[in-house]
C-alpha positions as CSV (number, residue, x, y, z in Angstrom):
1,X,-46.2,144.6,-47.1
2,X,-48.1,144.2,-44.0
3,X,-45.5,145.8,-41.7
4,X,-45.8,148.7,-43.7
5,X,-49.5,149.0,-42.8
6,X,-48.9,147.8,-38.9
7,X,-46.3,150.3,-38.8
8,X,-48.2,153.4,-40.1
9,X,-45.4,153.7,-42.7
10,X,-48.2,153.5,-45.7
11,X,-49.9,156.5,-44.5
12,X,-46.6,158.1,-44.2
13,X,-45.8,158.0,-48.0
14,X,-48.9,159.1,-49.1
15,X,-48.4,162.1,-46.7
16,X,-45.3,162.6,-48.5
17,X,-47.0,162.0,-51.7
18,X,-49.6,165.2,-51.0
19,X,-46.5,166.9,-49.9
20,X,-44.9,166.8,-53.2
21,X,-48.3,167.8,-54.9
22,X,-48.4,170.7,-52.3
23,X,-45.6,171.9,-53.9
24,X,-46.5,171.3,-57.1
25,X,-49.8,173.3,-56.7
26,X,-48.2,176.2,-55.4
27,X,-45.1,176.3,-57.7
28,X,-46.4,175.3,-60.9
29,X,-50.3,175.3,-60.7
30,X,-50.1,178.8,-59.2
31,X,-52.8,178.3,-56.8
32,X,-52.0,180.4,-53.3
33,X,-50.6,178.6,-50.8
34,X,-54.1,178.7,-48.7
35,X,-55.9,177.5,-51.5
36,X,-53.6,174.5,-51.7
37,X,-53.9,173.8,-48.1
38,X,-57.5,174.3,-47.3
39,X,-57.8,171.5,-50.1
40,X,-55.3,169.5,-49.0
41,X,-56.2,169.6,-45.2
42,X,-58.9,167.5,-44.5
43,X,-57.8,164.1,-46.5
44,X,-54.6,164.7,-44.7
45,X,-56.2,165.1,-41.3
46,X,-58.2,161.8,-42.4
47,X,-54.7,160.0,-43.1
48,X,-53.5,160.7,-39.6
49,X,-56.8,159.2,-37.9
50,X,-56.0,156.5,-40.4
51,X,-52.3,156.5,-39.0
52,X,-53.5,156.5,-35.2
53,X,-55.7,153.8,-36.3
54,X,-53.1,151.7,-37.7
55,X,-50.6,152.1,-35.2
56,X,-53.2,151.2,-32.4
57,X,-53.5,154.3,-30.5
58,X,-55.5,155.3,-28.4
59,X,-59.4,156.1,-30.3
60,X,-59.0,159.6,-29.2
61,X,-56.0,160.2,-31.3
62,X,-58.2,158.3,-34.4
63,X,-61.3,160.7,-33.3
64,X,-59.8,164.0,-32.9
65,X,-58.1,164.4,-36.2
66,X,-61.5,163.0,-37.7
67,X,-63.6,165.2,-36.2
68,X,-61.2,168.3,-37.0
69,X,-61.5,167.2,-40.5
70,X,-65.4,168.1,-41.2
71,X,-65.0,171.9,-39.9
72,X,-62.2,172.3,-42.5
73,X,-63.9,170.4,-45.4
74,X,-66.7,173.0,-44.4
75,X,-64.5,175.9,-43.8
76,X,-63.1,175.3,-47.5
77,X,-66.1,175.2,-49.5
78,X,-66.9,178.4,-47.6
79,X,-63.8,180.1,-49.1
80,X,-64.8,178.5,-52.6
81,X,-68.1,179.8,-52.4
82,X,-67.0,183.1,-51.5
83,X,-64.6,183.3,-54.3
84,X,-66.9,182.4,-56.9
């Protein structure tokens, strides 16, 4: 199991994982396709800093993706807010 996590591969199932529910919210929940990804967006920006981190790259590629993250957690409850 550890070279799954010293390979990044971990982080690459979940992705696939939030891929499948992707397509579950959109085809069976109904929810608009930007609904689903504004939700979606920042954990999955948050597993590729993980990845980068993993993987041992470089910490810019672990920063940017993490930084990225908190505009479109707050861009999203924006949209929520609005709706309501």
């Amino acid at each position: 199991m550890a070279w799954m996590f010293a390979s990044g591969h971990a982080v690459d199932i979940v992705l696939a994982v939030i891929l499948v529910e992707l397509g579950w919210l959109v085809g069976r929940a109904k929810w608009t396709l930007a609904d689903a990804v504004m939700r979606l967006a920042p954990g999955v920006l948050m597993l590729i800093a993980l990845r980068a981190a993993l993987t041992g790259l470089d910490w810019r590629w672990i920063a940017l993706p993490l930084i990225v993250s908190f505009p479109v957690h707050l861009a999203d409850l924006a949209r929520r807010t609005r709706a309501k």
